[in-house]
N, C-alpha and C positions, 0 to 999 in steps of 0.2 A: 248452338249450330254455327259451323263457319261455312261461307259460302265463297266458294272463287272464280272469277273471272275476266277475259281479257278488257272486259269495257266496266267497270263501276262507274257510273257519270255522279260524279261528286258535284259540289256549287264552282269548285277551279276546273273542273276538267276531266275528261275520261282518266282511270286509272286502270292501268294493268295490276292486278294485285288478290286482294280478301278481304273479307268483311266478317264481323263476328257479331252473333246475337245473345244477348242474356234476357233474361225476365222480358222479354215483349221490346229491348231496346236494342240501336244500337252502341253495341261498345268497345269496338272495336275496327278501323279499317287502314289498310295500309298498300303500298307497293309489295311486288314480288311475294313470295311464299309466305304463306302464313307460320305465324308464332308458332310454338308447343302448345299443343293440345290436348287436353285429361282424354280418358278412355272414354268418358263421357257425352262427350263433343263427339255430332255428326260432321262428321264433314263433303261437302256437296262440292264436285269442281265441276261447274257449269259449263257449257259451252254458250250459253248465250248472254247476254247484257244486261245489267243491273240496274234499273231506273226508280228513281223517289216513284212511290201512290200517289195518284195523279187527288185533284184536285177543283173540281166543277164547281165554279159558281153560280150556275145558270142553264136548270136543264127541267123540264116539266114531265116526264115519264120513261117508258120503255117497255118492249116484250106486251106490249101490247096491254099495256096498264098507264094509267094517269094521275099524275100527283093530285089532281082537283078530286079524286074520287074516292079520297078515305083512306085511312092508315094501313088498311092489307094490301090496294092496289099501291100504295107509297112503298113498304117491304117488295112488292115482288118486282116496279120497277128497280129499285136500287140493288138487289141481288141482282141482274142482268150487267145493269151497271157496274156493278164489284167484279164481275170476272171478264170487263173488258180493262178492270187495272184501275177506277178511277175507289181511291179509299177514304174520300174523304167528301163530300155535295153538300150544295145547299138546295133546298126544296122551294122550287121554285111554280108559283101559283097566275094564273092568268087574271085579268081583267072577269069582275062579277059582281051583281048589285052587292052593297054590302052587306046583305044579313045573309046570304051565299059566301060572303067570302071570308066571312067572321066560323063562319059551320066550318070551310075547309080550311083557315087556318088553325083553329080547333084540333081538325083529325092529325095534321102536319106537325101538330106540337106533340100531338099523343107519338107518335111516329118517332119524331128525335126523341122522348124523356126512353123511350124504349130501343133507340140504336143511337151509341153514342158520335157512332162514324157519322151520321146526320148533324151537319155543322151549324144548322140553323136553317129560318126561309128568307126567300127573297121575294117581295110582293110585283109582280111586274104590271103593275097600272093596281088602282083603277086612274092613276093621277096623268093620263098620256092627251098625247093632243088629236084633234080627231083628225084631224089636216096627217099625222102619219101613225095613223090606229093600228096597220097591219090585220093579223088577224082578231085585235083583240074586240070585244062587242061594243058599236058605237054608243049603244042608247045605255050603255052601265058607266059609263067613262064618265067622270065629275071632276070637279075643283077640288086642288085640296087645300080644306081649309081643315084650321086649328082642329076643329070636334072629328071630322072625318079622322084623319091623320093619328088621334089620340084614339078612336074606337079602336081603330084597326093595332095600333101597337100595343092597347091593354090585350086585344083579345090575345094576341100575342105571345102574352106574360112572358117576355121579355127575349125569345127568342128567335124574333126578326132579326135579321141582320143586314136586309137589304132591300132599299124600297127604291122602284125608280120612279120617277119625275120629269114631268114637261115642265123648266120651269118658265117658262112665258106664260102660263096659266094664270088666269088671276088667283093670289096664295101662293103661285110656284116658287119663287124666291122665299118666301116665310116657311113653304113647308120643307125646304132645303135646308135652313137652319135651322127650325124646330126636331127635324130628326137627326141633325148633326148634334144639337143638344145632349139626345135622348141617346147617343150612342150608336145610333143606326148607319149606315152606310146609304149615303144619298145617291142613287147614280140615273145618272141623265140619259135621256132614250126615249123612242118614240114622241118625240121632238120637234119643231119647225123653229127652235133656238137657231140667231143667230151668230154671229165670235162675243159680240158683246154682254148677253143674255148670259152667255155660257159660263164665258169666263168670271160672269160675276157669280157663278152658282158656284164655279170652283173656289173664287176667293172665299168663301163664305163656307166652304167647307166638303163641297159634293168633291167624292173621291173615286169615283166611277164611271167608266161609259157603256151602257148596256149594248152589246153586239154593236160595237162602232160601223159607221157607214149604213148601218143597218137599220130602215125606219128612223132617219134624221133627213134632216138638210144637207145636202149633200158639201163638200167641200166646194168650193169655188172660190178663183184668184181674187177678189173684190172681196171674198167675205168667205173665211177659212171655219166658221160653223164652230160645230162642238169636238169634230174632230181637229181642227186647226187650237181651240182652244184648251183643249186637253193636252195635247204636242207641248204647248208655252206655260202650263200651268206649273208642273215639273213633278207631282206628287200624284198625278190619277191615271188609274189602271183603266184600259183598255181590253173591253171583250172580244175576242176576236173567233167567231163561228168559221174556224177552216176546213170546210167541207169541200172546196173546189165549186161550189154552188152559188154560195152567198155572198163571197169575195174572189175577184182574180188573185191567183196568185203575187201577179205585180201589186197589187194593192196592200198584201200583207209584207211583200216586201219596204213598200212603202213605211206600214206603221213601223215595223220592226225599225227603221231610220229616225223617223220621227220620234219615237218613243222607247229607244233599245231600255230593259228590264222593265218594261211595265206593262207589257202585252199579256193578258192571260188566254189561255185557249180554253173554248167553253163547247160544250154540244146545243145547249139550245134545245134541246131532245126531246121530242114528244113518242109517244103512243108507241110509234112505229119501229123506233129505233131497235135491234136484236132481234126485229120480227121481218117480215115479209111486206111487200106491196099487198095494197087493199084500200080498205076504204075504216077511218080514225075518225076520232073527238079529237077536237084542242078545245076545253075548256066547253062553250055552246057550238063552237063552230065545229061545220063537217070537213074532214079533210079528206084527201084521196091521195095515195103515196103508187104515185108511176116510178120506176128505174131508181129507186131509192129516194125518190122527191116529194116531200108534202107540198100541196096543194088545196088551198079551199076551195070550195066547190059550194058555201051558200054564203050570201049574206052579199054587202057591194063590194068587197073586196076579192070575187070571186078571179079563179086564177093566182094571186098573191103566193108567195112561197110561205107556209106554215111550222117554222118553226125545222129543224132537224131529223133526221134518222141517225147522224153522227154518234160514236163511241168515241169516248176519250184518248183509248188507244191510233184509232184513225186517224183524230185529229192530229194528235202527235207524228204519225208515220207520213202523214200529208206533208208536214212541216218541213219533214227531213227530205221525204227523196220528190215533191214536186215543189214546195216554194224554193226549196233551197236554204233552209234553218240549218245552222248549226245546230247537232244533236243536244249539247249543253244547254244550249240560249230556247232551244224548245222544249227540255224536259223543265229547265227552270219557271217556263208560261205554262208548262202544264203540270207544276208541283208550284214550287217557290213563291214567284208571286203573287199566286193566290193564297198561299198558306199566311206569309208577308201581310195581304190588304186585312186578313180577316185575325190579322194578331194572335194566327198560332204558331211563327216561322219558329218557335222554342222547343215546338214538341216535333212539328210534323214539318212536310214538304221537301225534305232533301235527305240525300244522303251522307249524315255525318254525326259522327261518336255524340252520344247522348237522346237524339233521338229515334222516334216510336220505330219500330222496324217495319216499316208500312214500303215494300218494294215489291216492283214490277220487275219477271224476267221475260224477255223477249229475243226472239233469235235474231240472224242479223239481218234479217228483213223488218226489222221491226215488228213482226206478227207475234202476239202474247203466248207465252211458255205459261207461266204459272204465276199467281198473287202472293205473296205474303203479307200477311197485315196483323199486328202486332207482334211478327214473332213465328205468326203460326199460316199452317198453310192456307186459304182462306174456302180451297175446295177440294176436290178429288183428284186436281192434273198436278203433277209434280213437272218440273224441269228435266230438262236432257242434260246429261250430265258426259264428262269425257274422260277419258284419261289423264292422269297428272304427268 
């Protein structure tokens, strides 16, 4: 298959040009008119833009299914997921007693050994602080210490790949380096760290901030937090929920300064996302999604914003025409650097000769044409194509 068009967003830069696919790869891309081509070769000349398969680190369901609730509700949110472009997640699990969260990380693993586009899970608590719990359940939330920490990554078998961490906790510092050990990705969140706290979590190995500004301690001139200390550390990515909700726009312009190539864009997604307003689970809690916004509605946190309705695609198009992202510097937080944290930037995340042919086509509104993912088309919509 060659595909052509005016935008390829490469890791340098939009290209006027083509792109060629063999066996599920890419292998071939260049400026202007494409090479000779066997009779065999489709060739497709798109009228819309070429963008790497996105990449979520940090998303808990969709279409009105929940990652907590078993490997068929896991399958039907991530197909929701797949055709707003995102070709690559991590399964992401709430805050729950442990021998609940041992069960759903169980069904989570059954879920990836059976789709290998499931990158791994990310555990979000139960290690958080109560002081910024958000929605997650007070009376489940613990220490973590050595034996906790070690259940949860046997149950595991081996593919967690991302636990977050308060670490002011008594343990939080030691469970920061024991999963840095273990190969895991520490990331810091739901939080009342302060720069000092932080920065020593980073020295020590944590390479993550889960949904920055979000559920921590806020920045402030006296004491620049876990966001200030992530900006100085020089090597941790940043989660960034660009919904227009969760962050000002100015604020994403902010990190984008603070932190140019290491912002990833995430949905955060629950239940509701690809679906409609109504009334959702996160996890124990009840949520209620008005005008596309979750909210909970039991427990002390009542009111709080719950988690996303966001699509990867959104997030993306948010970036471009209301923050004001360069389209390169936002497909790279919503491919690249996540591909980058999680040590697949070899096969996946961008667009360029050798790897997976995992791309989004999108018009130039940024609104999604068609998937490809490996090679092949990932559903029934094909692109609009134009004249050569």
């Amino acid at each position: 298959m060659v595909l052509t068009s005016h935008c390829i967003v490469t890791p340098e830069g939009p290209v006027d040009g083509w792109l060629s696919v063999k066996g599920g790869v890419i292998d071939g891309l260049g400026p202007g008119r494409p090479p000779a081509v066997s009779s065999n070769d489709e060739v497709l000349h798109l009228s819309g833009r070429l963008l790497p398969g996105f990449i979520d680190l940090h998303v808990h369901g969709a279409g009105g299914a929940s990652f907590d609730d078993g490997a068929a509700q896991i399958h039907d949110a991530v197909a929701v997921h797949r055709s707003h472009g995102t070709t690559g997640t991590l399964v992401s699990l709430v805050t729950a007693p442990l021998s609940d969260l041992r069960i759903a990380i169980a069904a989570a693993g059954a879920a990836a050994a059976a789709d290998p586009r499931i990158l791994g899970l990310h555990l979000e608590g139960p290690f958080l602080s109560p002081d910024r719990a958000g929605v997650h359940e007070p009376t489940a939330l613990i220490h973590p210490t050595p034996a906790a920490v070690d259940q949860l990554l046997e149950a595991g078998e081996g593919r967690i790949r991302a636990v977050t961490v308060a670490p002011e906790l008594p343990g939080g510092a030691a469970a920061v380096r024991q999963l840095v050990v273990a190969r895991v990705h520490a990331a810091i969140g739901h939080s009342d760290a302060g720069y000092d706290v932080a920065r020593a979590a980073f020295d020590d190995g944590a390479d993550l901030v889960t949904h920055a500004f979000n559920a921590m301690r806020p920045l402030h001139h006296r004491d620049p937090a876990i966001v200030g200390a992530a900006a100085d550390a020089g090597d941790v990515v940043l989660e960034v929920i660009n919904d227009g909700v969760h962050l000002h726009p100015g604020t994403v312009r902010l990190l984008q300064t603070l932190a140019p190539d290491r912002i990833a864009l995430i949905t955060d997604a629950m239940a509701a996302a690809g679906g409609s307003d109504g009334c959702y689970h996160l996890g124990r809690a009840e949520v209620s999604v008005e005008a596309g916004v979750a909210r909970l509605t039991s427990g002390p946190a009542v009111g709080a914003i719950a988690g996303s309705t966001l699509t990867m695609d959104a997030a993306l198009r948010h970036a471009v025409c209301e923050v004001g992202v360069d389209l390169t510097a936002a497909a790279a937080a919503a491919s690249t650097v996540p591909a980058r944290l999680l040590g697949l930037d070899g096969s996946i995340g961008a667009l360029a000769v050798g790897l997976r042919a995992d791309v989004v086509v999108m018009d130039d509104d940024l609104a999604i044409e068609a998937v490809l993912l490996d090679g092949a088309w990932a559903d029934d919509r094909r692109p609009r194509t134009r004249q050569d």
